[in-house]
C-alpha positions in Angstrom: -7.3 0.2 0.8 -6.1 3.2 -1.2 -8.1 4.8 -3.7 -5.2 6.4 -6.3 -7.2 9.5 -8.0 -5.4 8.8 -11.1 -4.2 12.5 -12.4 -4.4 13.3 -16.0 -6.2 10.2 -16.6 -7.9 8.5 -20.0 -9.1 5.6 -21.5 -7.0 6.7 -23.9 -3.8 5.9 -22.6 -4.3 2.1 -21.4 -6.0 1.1 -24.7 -3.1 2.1 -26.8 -1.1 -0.7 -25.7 -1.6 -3.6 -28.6 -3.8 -6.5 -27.2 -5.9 -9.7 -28.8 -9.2 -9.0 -29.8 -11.4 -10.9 -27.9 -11.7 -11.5 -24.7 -11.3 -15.5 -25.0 -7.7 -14.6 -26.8 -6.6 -11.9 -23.6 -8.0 -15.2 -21.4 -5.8 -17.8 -23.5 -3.0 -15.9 -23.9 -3.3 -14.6 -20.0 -3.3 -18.4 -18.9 -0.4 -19.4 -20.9 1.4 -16.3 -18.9 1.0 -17.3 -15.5 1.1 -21.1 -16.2 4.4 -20.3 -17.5 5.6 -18.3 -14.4 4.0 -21.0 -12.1 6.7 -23.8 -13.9 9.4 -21.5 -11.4 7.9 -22.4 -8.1 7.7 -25.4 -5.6 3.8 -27.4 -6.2 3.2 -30.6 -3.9 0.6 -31.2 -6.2 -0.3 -29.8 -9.6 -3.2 -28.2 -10.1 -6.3 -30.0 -12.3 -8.8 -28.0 -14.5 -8.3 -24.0 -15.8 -6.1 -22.5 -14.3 -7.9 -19.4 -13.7 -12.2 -19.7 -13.1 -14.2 -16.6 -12.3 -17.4 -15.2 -12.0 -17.7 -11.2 -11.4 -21.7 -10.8 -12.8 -23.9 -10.9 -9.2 -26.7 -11.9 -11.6 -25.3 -15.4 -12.3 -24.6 -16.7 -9.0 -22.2 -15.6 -6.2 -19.0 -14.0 -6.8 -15.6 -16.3 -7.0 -12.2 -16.3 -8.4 -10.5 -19.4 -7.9 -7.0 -19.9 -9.2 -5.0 -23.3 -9.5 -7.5 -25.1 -7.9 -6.2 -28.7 -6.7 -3.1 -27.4 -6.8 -1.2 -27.7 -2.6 1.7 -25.7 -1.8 3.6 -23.7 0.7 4.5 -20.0 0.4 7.0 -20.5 3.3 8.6 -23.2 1.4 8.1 -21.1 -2.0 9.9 -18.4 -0.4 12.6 -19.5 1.7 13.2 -23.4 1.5 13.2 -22.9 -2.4 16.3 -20.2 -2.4 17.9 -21.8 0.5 18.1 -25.5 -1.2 17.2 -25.5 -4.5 18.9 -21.8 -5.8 21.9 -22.2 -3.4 21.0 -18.3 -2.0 21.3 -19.7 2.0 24.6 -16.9 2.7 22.5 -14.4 0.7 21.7 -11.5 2.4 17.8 -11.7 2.9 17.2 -8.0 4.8 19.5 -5.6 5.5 17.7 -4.3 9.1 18.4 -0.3 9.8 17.2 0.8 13.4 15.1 3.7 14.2 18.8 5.4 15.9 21.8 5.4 12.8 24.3 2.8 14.0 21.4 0.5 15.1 21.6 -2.4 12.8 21.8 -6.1 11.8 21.5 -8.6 8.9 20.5 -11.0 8.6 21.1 -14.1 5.7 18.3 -16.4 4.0 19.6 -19.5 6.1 19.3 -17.4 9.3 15.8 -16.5 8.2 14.7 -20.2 7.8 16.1 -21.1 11.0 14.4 -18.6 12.6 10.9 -18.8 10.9 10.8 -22.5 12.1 12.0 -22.0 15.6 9.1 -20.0 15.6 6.9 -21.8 13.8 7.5 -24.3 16.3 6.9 -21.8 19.1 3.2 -21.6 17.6 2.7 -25.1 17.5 3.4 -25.2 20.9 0.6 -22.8 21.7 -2.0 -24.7 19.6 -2.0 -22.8 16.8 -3.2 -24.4 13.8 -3.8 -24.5 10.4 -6.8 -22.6 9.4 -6.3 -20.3 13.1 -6.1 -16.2 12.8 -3.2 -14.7 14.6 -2.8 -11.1 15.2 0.9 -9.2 14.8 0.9 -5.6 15.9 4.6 -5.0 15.8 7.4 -2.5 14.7 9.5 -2.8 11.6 11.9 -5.4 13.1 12.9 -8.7 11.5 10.6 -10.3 14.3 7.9 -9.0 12.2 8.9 -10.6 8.7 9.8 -13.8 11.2 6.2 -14.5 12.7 4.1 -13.6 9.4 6.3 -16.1 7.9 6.4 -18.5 10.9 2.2 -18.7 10.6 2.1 -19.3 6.8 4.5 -22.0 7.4 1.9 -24.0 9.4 -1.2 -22.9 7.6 -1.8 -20.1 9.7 -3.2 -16.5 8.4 -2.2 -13.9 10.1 -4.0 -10.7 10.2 -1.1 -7.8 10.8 -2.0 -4.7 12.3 0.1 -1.5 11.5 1.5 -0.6 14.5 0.5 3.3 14.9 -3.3 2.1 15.3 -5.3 2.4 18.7 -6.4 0.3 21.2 -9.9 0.5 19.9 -8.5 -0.5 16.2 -6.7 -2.9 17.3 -9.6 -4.9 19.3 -12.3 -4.1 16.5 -9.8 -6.1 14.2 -8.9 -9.3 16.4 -12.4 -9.7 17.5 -13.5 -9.3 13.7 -10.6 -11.7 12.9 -11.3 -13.8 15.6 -7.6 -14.4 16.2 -6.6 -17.2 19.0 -3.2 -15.1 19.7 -2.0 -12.1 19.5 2.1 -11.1 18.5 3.3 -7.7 19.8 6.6 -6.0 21.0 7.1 -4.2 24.1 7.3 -0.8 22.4 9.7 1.5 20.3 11.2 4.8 19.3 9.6 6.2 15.9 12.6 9.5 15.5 11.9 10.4 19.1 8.9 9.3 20.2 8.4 5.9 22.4 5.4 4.0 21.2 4.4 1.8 24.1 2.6 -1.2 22.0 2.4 -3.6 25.1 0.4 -1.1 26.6 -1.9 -0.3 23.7 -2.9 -3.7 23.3 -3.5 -4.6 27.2 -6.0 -1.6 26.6 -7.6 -3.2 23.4 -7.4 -7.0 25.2 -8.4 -6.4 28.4 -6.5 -9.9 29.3 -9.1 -11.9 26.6 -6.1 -13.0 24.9 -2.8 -15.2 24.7 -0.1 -12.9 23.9 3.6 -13.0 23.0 5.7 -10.3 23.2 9.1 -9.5 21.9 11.2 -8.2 25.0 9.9 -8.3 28.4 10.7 -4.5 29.6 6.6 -3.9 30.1 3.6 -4.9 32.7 3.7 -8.1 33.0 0.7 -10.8 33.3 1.9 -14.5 33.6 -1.7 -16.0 33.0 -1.7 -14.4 29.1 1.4 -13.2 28.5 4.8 -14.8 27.3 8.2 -13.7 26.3 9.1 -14.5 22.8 12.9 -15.1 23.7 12.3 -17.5 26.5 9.9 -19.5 24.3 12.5 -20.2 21.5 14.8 -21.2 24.0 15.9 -25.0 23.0 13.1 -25.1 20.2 14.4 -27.2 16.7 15.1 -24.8 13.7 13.4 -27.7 12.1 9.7 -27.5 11.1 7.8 -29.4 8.0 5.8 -27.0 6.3 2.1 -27.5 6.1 1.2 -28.0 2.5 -2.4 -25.8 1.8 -4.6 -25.5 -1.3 -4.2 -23.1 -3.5 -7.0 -21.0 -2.3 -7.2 -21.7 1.6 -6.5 -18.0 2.9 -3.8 -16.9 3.3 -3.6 -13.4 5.4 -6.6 -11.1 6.2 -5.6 -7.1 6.3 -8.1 -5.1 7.5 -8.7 -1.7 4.8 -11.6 1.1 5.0 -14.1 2.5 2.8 -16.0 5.6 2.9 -18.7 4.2 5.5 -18.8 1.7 8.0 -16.5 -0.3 9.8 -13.3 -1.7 8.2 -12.7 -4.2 5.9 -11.1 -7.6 6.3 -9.6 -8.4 2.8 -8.2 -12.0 2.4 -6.1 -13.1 0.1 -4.8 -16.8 -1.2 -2.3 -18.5 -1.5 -0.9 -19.8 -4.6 -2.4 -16.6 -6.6 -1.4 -14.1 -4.4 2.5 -15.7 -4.4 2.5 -15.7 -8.4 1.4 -12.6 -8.7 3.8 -10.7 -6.4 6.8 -12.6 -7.0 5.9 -11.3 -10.7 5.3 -7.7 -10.3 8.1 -6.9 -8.4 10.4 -8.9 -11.3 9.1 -7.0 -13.8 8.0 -3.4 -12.2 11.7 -3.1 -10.8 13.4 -5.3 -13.4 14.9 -7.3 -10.5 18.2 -8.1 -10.8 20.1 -10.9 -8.7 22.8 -7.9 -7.6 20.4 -5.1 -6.1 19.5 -4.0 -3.1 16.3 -2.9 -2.6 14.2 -0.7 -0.3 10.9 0.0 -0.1 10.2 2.6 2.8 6.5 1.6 3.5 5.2 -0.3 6.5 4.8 -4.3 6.5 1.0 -3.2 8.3 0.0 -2.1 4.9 -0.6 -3.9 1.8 2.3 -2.5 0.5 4.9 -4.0 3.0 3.2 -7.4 2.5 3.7 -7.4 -1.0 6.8 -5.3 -1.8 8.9 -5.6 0.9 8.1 -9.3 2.5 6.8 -12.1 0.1 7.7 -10.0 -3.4 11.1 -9.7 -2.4 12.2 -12.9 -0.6 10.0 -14.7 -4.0 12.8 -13.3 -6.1 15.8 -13.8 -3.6 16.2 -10.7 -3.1 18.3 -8.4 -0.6 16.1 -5.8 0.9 16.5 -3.1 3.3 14.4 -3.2 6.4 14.1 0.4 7.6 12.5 1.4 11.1 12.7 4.8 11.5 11.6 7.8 9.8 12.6 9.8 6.9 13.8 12.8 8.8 14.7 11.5 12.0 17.4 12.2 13.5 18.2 15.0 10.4 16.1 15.1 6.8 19.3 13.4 4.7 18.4 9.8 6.5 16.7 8.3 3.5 20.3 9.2 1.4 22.7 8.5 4.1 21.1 4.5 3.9 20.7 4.6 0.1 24.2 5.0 0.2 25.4 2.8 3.4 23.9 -0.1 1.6 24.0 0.7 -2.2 20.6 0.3 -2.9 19.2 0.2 -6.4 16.0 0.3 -6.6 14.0 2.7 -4.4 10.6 3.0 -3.9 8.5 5.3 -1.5 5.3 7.5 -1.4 5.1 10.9 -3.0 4.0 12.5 0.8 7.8 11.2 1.7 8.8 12.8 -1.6 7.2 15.8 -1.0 8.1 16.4 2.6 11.8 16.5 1.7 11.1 18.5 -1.2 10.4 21.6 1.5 14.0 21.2 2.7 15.9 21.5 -0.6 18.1 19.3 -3.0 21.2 19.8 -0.5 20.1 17.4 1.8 20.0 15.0 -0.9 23.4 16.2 -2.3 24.9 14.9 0.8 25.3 11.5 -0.4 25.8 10.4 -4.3 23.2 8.0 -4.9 25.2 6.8 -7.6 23.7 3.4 -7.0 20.5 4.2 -7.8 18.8 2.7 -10.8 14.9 2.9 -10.4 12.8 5.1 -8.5 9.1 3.9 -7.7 6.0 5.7 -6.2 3.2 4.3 -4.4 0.2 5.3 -1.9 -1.3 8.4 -4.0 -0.8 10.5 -6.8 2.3 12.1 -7.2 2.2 15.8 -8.8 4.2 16.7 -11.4 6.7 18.9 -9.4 7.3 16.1 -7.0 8.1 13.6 -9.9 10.2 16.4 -11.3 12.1 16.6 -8.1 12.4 12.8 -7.3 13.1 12.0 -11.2 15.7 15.0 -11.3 17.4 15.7 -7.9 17.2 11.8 -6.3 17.2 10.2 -9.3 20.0 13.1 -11.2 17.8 12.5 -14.5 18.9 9.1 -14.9 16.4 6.5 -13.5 13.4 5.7 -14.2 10.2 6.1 -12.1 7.2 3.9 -11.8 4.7 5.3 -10.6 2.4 2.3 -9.5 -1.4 2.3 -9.5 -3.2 -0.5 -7.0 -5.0 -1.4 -3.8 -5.3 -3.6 -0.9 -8.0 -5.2 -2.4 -5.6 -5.5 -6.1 -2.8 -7.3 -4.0 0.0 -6.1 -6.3 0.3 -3.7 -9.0 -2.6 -3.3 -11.7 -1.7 0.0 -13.2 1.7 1.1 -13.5 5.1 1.6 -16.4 7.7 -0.7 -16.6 11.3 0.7 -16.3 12.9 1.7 -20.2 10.0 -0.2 -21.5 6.9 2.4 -21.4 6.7 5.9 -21.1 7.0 7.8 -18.1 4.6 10.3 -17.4 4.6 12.3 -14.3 1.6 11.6 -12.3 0.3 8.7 -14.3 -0.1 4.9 -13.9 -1.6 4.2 -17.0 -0.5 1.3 -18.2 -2.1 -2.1 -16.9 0.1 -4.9 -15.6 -0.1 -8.1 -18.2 -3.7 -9.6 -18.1 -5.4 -6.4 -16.5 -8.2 -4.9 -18.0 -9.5 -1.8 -17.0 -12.5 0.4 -17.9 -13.9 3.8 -17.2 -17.7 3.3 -16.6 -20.6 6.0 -16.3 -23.4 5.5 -13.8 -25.1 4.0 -16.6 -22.7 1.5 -16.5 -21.3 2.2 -19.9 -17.8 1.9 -21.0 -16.1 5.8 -21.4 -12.9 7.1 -23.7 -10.9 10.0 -23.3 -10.8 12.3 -20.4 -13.4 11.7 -18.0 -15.2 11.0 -14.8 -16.5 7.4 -13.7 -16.1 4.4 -12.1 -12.5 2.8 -12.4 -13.3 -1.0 -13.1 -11.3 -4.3 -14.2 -13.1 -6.4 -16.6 -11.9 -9.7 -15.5 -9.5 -10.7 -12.6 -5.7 -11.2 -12.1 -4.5 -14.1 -10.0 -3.5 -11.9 -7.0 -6.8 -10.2 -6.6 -8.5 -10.4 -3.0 -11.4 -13.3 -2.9 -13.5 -12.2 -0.4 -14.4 -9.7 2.7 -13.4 -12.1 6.2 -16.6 -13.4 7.4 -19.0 -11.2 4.7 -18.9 -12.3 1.2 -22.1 -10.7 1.1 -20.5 -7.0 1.6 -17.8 -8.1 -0.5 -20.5 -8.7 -3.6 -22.5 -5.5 -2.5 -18.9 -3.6 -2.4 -17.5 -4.6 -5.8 -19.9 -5.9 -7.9 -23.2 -5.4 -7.3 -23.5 -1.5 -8.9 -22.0 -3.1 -12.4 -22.6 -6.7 -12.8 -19.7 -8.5 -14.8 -17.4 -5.4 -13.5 -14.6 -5.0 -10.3 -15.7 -1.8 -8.8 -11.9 -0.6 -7.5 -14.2 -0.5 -3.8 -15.3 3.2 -3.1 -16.6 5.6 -5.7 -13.8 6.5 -8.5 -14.0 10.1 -9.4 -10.7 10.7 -11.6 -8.6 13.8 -10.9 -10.9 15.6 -13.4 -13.9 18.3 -12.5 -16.4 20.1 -14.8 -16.5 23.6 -14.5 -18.8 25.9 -16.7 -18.4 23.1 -19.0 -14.7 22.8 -19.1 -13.3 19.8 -18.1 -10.6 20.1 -15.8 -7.7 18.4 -13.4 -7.0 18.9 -9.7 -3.8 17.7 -9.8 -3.0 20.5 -12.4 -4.3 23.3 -10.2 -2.4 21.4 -6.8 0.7 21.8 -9.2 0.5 25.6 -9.3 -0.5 26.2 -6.0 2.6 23.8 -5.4 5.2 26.1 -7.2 4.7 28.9 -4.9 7.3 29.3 -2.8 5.0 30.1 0.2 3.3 26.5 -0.3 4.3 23.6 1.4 1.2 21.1 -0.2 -1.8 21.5 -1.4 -4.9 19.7 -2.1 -7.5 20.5 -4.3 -11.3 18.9 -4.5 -14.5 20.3 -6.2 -17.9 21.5 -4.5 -20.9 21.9 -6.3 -21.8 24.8 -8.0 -25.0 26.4 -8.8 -23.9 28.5 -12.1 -20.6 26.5 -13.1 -21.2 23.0 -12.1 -18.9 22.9 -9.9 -16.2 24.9 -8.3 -13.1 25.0 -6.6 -12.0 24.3 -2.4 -8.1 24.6 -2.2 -6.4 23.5 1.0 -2.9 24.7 1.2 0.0 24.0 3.8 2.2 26.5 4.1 6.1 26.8 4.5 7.7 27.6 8.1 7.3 31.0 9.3 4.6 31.9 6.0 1.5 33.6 7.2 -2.2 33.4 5.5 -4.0 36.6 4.3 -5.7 38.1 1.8 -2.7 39.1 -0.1 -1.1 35.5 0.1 -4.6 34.5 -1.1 -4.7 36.8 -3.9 -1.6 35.9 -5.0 -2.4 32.1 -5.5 -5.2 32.9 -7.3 -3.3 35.1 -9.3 -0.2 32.1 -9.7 -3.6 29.4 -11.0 -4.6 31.9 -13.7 -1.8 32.7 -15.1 -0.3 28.6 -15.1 -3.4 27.1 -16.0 -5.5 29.9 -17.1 -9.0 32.3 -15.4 -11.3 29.1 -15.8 -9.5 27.5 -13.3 -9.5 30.5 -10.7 -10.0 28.6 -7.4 -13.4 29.9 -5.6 -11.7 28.8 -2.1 -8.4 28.6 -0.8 -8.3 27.3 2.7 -4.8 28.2 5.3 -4.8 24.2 6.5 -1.5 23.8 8.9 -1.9 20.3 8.3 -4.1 17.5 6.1 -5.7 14.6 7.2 -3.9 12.2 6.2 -3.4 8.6 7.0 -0.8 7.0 9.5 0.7 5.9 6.2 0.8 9.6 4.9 -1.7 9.7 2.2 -4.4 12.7 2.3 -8.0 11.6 3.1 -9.2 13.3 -0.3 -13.0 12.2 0.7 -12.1 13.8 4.4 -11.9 17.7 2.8 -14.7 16.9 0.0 -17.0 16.6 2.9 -15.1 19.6 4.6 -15.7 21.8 1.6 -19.1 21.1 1.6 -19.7 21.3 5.3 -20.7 18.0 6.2 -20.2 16.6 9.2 -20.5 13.0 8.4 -17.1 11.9 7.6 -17.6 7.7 7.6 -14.6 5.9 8.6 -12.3 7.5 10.6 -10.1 4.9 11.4 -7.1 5.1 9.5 -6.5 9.1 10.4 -3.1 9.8 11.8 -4.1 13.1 13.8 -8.4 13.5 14.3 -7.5 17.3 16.0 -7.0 18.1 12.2 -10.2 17.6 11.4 -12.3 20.3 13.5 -9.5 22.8 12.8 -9.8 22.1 9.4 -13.9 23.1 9.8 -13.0 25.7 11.4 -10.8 27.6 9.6 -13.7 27.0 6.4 -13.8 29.9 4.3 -16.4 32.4 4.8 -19.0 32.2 2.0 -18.4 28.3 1.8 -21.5 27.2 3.2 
């Protein structure tokens, strides 16, 4: 889960947009919407009753969502069979696969994929896995990836994927939570230059408890567990019958983390899930049969699951499949692939964004881009200068950029603008995807306009929300809905990127901004402490550029750069040298990590999903004096 600090955030904005009156009308006319969409895909059976029944108010029974229910399907099927058979899309290019090293590559066509998802759906079969079972992937971004989640929804299989920078220790807690029956892996792989040995990790997080397959067979080897994924397809049929489920039988569990205690297993659907992502990608990146899109993210997040595996092939679309990283093995990769497969529609993280940024627009210069269209965001918030520079130097002022709003828990975009249809605003997803209805609440519980600080919370659900926690619907009521009966709670504590100081009511993101457009600042980020006079005040971390030392007369300056940008009120109390942010192994910044830095407190919850944990103690200890 991601929790996306919304910057410059109101009410305001997402109640502008014209809507029924009543909640029964948003309901009807919601229904009608997705029944619609539904007429486009594949349905054994049709589904009896409403097509959407909820209950989000803990104090009339136990929390469900239930979508289509009676309806069977296969998302396989839905995905694949559909554009192979029915649309005619079999020579269609399905992924376009770029290697970690330039020059490594492959395609590979819908047909191919088919053949290859039943092979191995076969494969699974043959090791007794069935519908209903958990199986755990913990592989790189190869097509074998997309080929296994694919091969296990076929049969009625959810698989649990797990991103493949986690530890041993991750990696175990999740399987045995799962309580998976095999696990998928790969023997290891470069990331720019460094060799990730995966085989290894998870004989450490096994200790031989488990069936395993493993693409390649250049590793330890242990003939009682372990098996080769190429020697198993050998002589399997491409042939396999897809095992029709019910609309809600799960359909994968991804493991997310709040604030405390261990991580989360969110499941999500089948048939509601499908709708909804084969929808919001349409629509967010007005999908058109000719692009060629590339999301950057990692299939282990929620992000890869959606927008780069069942969004994508939903649609028939062509999609880049990208390995490596953005600066590996020089910062112009990203370009230098935009343009080796025309892509159109581009969409990435603002710590990607902003990383580049530090080298300049040359890089980008390089190549044209000319086949660029739109230009999306996702992960955090992106600051205005970053959005500046994407929407300006990528983008050369002519595509748009949506900058998309949502969680693991959401399963596809609930906040976000739709390309030449709503306003862009840098740093904002305002605008709530068709049927979503948000709110601002107070801890009172009561509904807030205008600028403010609260609880981020959706009134009633969307088809492709998450159903429940794996194995604990009782933490998934106490997590989201318990606090504010009848409400979603968007999981931990929402704080938008506002602060109150001395009565003034303030942004982070504006103050990150001006820190931002010194030329001695790499990134900074910006989180309130508590005040005794003001309210609050002011803790700035800031990463600086190459070769830039921290002193008192950088320090003074920054100060200086705030006040004169945003004005004396918002004078940071603190500014912090921090060489580098905790941030995810996705790249977003742990926000909740340096609140509790700021204010000295040791107990930092979940630590789970940190990239580097050394950043953390040097981060306390390079705490400013007079911060106690």
């Amino acid at each position: 889960m991601y929790l996306h600090t919304l910057q410059t955030f109101t009410t305001m904005d997402f109640f502008t947009i014209p809507k029924p009156k009543t909640d029964l009308m948003i309901r009807s006319v919601m229904y009608r919407f997705w029944g619609d969409i539904a007429k486009d895909f594949y349905w054994k059976s049709k589904h009896t009753g409403q097509f959407l029944d909820y209950n989000f108010d803990v104090t009339k029974g136990e929390i469900y969502i239930k979508c289509m229910e009676g309806a069977t399907t296969n998302i396989c099927y839905n995905v694949l069979d559909r554009n192979v058979h029915e649309r005619k899309l079999g020579d269609k290019v399905a992924f376009y696969w770029e290697g970690n090293e330039p020059g490594d590559m492959m395609k590979v066509t819908y047909r191919e994929l088919l053949q290859q998802v039943c092979q191995f759906a076969n494969v699974l079969k043959s090791q007794e896995v069935k519908k209903g079972d958990r199986v755990s992937i913990y592989m790189p971004m190869v097509v074998e990836l997309v080929v296994a989640m694919l091969a296990c929804v076929r049969i009625g299989a959810v698989h649990s994927i797990v991103f493949a920078g986690f530890s041993a220790e991750s990696l175990c807690d999740r399987i045995l939570n799962s309580q998976c029956s095999l696990l998928i892996t790969a023997d290891g792989f470069y990331r720019g230059d460094k060799l990730i040995n995966l085989k290894v990790i998870a004989d450490d997080a096994l200790q031989k408890f488990l069936p395993v397959c493993v693409w390649f067979r250049q590793v330890p080897w242990n003939p009682e567990v372990d098996q080769c994924w190429h020697s198993l397809l050998s002589g399997v049929s491409d042939e396999c019958e897809p095992e029709w489920c019910d609309s809600e039988d799960p359909l994968f569990i991804l493991y997310t983390s709040g604030s405390t205690g261990k991580p989360k297993g969110v499941l999500h659907t089948v048939s509601g899930y499908m709708l909804y992502v084969a929808t919001t990608f349409k629509l967010v990146f007005d999908y058109q049969p000719d692009d060629v899109y590339w999301c950057t993210a990692d299939i282990g997040w929620i992000t890869g699951h959606s927008y780069i595996t069942y969004g994508p092939l939903a649609n028939g679309a062509t999609s880049v499949l990208f390995e490596g990283l953005p600066t590996y093995p020089d910062v112009s990769r990203m370009w230098e692939i935009v343009d080796k497969y025309q892509v159109t529609k581009f969409y990435t993280a603002p710590t990607a964004i902003r990383l580049l940024m530090k080298y300049g627009s040359e890089p980008v210069q390089k190549y044209n881009r000319e086949s660029l269209k739109v230009l999306g965001t996702v992960g955090e918030p992106i600051n205005p200068e970053a959005w500046q520079w994407y929407y300006s130097v990528v983008g050369e002022k002519r595509c748009p950029v949506v900058d998309t709003f949502w969680q693991t828990e959401t399963g596809g975009h609930v906040l976000t603008p739709l390309p030449a249809a709503t306003p862009m605003k840098p740093g904002s997803a305002t605008f709530p995807f068709f049927g979503v209805v948000p709110a601002i609440l107070n801890e009172s519980g009561e509904e807030l306009e205008g600028p403010c600080e609260g609880y981020l919370v959706f009134k009633q659900p969307w088809p492709g929300v998450m159903r429940t926690v794996y194995g604990n619907h009782q933490r998934f009521e106490t997590t989201y809905f318990q606090k504010f009966p009848g409400y979603y709670v968007t999981g931990d504590e929402y704080r938008t990127n506002m602060y109150s100081l001395s009565g003034h009511l303030l942004s982070t993101a504006e103050v990150e901004s001006a820190l931002g457009e010194h030329a001695a600042v790499a990134e900074a980020a910006v989180v309130s402490r508590l005040h005794p006079v003001k309210g609050e005040s002011l803790y700035c971390f800031v990463t600086l550029t190459d070769g830039v030392g921290f002193n008192h007369t950088l320090e003074a300056e920054l100060k200086k750069q705030v006040r004169e940008k945003i004005g004396a009120i918002a004078t940071p109390d603190f500014i912090q040298n921090a060489p580098s942010l905790p941030k995810t192994r996705s790249g977003k910044i742990m926000r909740r990590v340096l609140r509790k830095i700021a204010r000295n407190e040791r107990d930092l919850g979940d630590l789970s999903t940190l990239a580097d944990s050394s950043v953390i103690e040097q981060l306390f200890l390079n705490r400013c004096c007079g911060a106690v």
